[in-house]
N, C-alpha and C positions, 0 to 999 in steps of 0.2 A: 719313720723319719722324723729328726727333730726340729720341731719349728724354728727358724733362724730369726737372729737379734737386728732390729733397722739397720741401714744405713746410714752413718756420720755424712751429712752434709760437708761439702770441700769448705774450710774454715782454714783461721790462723789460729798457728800454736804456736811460741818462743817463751822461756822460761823468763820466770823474776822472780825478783829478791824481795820478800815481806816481812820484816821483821824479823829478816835472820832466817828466816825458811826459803826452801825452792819449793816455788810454786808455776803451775803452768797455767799459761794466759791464752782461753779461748777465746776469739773473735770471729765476727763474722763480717766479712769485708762486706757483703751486700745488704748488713745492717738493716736484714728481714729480723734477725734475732733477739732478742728482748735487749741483750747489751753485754757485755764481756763476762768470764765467767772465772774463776780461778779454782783450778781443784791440785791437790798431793799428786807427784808423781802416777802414783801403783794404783790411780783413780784416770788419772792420761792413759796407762796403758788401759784398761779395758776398752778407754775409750778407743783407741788404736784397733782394737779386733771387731768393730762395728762396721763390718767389709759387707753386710746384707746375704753373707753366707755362713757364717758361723753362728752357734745355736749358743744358748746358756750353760749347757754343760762343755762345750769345747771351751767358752773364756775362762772357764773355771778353772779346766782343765790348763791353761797357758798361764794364769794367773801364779798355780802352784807353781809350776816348773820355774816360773820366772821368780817369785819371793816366799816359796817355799812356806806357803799358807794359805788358807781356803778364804773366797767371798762367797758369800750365799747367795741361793738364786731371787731369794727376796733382796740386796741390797744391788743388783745388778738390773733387777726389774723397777725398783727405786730410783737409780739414775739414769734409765732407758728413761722412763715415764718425766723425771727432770728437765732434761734436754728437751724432749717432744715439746714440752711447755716452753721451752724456752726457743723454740722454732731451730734446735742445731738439729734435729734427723729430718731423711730424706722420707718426709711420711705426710700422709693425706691436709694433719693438719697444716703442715709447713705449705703446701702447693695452695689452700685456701689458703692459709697468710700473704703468700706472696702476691694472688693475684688481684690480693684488695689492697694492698700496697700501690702495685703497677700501676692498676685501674684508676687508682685515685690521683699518682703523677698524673696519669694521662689524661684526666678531666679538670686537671687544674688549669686557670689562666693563665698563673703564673708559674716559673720555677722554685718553691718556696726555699727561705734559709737553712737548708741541711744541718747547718754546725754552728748555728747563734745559738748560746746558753750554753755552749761545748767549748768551743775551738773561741769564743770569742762574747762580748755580756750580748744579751740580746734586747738590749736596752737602749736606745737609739743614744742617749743621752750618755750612758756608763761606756757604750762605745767609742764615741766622740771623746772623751777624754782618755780611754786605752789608746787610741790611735795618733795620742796627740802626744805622748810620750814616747812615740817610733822617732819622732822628732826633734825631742830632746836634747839640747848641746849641738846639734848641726847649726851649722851659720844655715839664715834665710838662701832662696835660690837666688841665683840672677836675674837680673832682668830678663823678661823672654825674647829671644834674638832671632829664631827662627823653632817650624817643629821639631820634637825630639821624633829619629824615623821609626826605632825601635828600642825595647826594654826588656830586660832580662831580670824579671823577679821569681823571689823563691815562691814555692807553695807550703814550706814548712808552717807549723801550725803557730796562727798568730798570738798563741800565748805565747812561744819563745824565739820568735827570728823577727820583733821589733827591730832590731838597728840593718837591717838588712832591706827591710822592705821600707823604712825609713830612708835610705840613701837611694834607694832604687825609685821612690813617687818623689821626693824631695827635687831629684832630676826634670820628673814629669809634669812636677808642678810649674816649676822655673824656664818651660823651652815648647812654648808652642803653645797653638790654635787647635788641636785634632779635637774633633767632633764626631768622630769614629775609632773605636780601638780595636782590631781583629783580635781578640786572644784565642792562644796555642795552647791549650791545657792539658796536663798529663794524664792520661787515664791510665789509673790504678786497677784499671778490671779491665780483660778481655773481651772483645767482643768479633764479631765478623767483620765488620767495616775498618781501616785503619783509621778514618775520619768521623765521627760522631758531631751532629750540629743538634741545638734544639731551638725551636723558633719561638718559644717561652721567651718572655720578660723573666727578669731576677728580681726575687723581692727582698730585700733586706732590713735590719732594725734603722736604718737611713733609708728606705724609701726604694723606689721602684727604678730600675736601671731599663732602659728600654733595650731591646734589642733589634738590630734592622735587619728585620723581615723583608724587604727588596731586595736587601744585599743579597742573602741568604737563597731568594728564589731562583734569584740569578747564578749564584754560582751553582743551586745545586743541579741547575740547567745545563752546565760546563763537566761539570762533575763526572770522575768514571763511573764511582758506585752510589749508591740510595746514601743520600747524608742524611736521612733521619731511618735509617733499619734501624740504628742501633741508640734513640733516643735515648733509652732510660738508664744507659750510663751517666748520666745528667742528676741522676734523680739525687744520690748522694755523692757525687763527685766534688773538693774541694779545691780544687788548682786553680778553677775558673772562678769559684763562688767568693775566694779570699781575693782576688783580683778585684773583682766587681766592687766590693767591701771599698777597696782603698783607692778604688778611683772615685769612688762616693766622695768620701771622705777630701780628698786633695783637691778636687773639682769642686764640692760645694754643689748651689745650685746653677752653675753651666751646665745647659744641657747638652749631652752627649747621650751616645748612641753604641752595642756592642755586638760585636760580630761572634758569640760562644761555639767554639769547634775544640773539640778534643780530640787528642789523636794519642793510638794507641801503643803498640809496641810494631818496633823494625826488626825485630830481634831476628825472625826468619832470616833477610837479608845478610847480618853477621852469620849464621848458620850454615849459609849457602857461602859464605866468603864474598858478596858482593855486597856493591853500595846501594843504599837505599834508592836513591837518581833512579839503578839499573833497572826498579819494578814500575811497572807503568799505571798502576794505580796512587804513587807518589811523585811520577811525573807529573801524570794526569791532573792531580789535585794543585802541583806547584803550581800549574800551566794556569788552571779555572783560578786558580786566586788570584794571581797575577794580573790575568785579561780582566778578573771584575772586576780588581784594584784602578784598572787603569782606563775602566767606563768611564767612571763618573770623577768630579773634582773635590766631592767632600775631605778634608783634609784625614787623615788616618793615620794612626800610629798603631804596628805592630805589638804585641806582646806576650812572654813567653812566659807561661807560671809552669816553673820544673825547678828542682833540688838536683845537686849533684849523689855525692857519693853515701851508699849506704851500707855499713860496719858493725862488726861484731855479733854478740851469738845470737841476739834476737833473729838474725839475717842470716845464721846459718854458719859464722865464723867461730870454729871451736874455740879461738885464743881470747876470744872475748876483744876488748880493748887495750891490747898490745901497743905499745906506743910503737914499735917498727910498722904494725899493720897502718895504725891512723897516720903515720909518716909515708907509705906507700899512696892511701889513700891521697892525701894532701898531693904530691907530686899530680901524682895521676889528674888529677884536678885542675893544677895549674897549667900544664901541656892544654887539656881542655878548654880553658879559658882563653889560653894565646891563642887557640885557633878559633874561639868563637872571637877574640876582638878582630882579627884577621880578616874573618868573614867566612872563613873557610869551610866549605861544609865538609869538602870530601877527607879533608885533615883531621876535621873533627870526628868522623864517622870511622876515619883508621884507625885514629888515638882508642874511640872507645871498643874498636875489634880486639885490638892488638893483644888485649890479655882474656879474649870474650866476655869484657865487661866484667871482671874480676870485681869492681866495687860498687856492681849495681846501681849506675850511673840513675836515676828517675825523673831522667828528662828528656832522651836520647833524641826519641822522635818527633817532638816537637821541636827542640831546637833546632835538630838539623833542617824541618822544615823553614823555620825561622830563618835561616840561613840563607836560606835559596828564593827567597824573598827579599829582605830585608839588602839596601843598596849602598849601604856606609857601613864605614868601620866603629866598634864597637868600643868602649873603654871599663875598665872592670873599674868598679864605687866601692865595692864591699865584700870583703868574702869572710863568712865564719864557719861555726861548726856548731850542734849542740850536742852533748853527752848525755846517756840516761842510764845512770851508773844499778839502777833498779834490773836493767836488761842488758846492762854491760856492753849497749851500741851504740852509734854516733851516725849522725845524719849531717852534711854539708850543705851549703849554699852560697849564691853569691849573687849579685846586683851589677847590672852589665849596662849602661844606655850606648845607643846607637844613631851618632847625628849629632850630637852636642856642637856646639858651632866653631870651636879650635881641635875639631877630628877632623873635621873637610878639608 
């Protein structure tokens, strides 16, 4: 019997455009992996037959049939032993990589910054003036008349959805006292729990975000399931961590305080053709936020870091960037918006059934949680989109606040 080739680790794959070539772009979303990887097609597909049952000479074998020309077993064994370095197979070394990763979230004080030097400078200073160009050309806010109750920002990445997150803290700067912010953060990985909290502080290139630990004991005291089984979606998670960022920033040195919960996918719920409401672990969780919310008198504002609609081939859409698709997409979006300023949850949760989420809504769950919380109606500040003509997809968003003082 022939010895069989690893198994590929669950990764992202979506092609791009480099210099006029197609190229395929591996990722590994749980960014155990060294970091992105780009190989030729007819180098994807071997990767493809790394099922933990197929041997060397069967890829070999599937290789010809498929381009009609031999790889050797030394350039197959060459990119086996690649990959293992780069932690993409399901092998001895990757399970130590991982669990000196975990281990080391786990003994940290803090939450550290996942995506400063990436997603954003990690330079408290070079930050401070990226963030201050989200602001650019906006008139100053108004005077603050009463709290903003809730906010609707994107989580798109803060090199390109400045004017977005700009209209959405511009809001939060100009309308209120809160000294507490619940945010709803979207989690981009799976887990067992819908709800993921961590009782970590956030550290950032601005300094230390506390987070409240009372709150937290108390709700998970209300709570249906464990809010900390599924901590270490936290570890690299960025919905919550770009939120934190720009409350830093817009608040200055007011201290305030954050309540970090991500919440997963409802998708089951559309599946089943019911509303999220119907599961009692989303009741559950409404019910526990709501009664802690309503313990104590620290003033709190809600917040929801979610993107809407996601398009094109990187996401699975053959046409690419079809202007009817991104015109679909759009629609679709705006229905979702009139029923989030609405307030509506259960409209909102139709709208995104109605086609099974046809445009990969990534924010479903937390907004609708938001929803069912949150006690005013809503106004949209901003809606874009950005294109990434390398991957021929498009990502939306938009900027909602909730409470502004000519909504009441």
């Amino acid at each position: 019997m022939r010895p069989t080739l690893p198994r590929l680790r669950p990764i992202e794959a979506f092609p791009v455009a480099v210099d006029g070539q197609r190229l395929i772009c591996l990722r590994d979303p749980l960014e155990y992996a060294a970091g992105p990887v780009l190989v030729p097609e007819p180098t994807f597909f071997i990767l493809t037959c790394l099922d933990g049952v197929q041997s060397t000479v069967d890829v070999q074998a599937a290789f010809v049939e498929r381009y009609g020309s031999m790889v050797t077993a030394a350039e197959i064994a060459e990119l086996v032993a690649s990959l293992d370095r780069h932690h993409y197979l399901d092998s001895a070394g990757f399970h130590a990589r991982r669990a000196e990763v975990d281990d080391a979230f786990r003994a940290a004080p803090v939450r550290p910054a996942a995506h400063a030097g990436s997603s954003y400078p990690d330079d408290g200073a070079a930050l401070g003036r990226h963030l201050d160009a989200f602001f650019a050309g906006l008139p100053p806010p108004p005077p603050a008349r009463g709290r903003l109750r809730g906010l609707i920002a994107p989580h798109i990445d803060l090199r390109v959805g400045g004017a977005a997150y700009g209209h959405a803290y511009r809001a939060l700067a100009g309308a209120g006292d809160a000294a507490r912010f619940v945010v709803l953060g979207t989690s981009h990985l799976g887990g067992g729990s819908l709800f993921a909290a961590t009782r970590k502080d956030f550290a950032t290139p601005l300094g230390h975000a506390a987070t409240d630990r009372p709150f937290l004991d108390r709700l998970a005291a209300r709570a249906p399931d464990d809010l900390y089984r599924d901590e270490l979606l936290h570890r690299i998670e960025h919905s919550i961590e770009f939120q934190v960022v720009m409350l830093q920033h817009v608040l200055g040195k007011r201290p305030f305080s954050v309540v970090p919960i991500l919440v997963t996918s409802f998708h089951e719920c559309l599946r089943r053709g019911s509303s999220p409401g119907d599961d009692p672990r989303v009741a559950g969780m409404v019910a526990a936020l709501a009664a802690t919310l309503a313990e104590d008198d620290v003033p709190t504002t809600l917040v929801a870091g979610v993107d809407f609609a996601h398009v094109g081939e990187k996401f699975g859409d053959a046409e690419g960037l079809a202007p009817a698709l991104l015109d679909t997409a759009e629609t679709k979006d705006r229905r979702l918006i009139a029923a989030l300023e609405a307030r509506d949850a259960e409209a909102f949760a139709a709208e995104v059934a109605a086609d099974g989420d046809r445009t990969r809504i990534c924010g479903f769950a937390p907004m609708y949680t938001f929803l069912r919380l949150v006690d005013v109606p809503g106004r949209l500040l901003h809606y874009d989109r950005t294109r990434d003509d390398a991957t021929r997809s498009s990502v939306s968003y938009a900027s909602l606040a909730f409470g502004l003082e000519d909504d009441a």
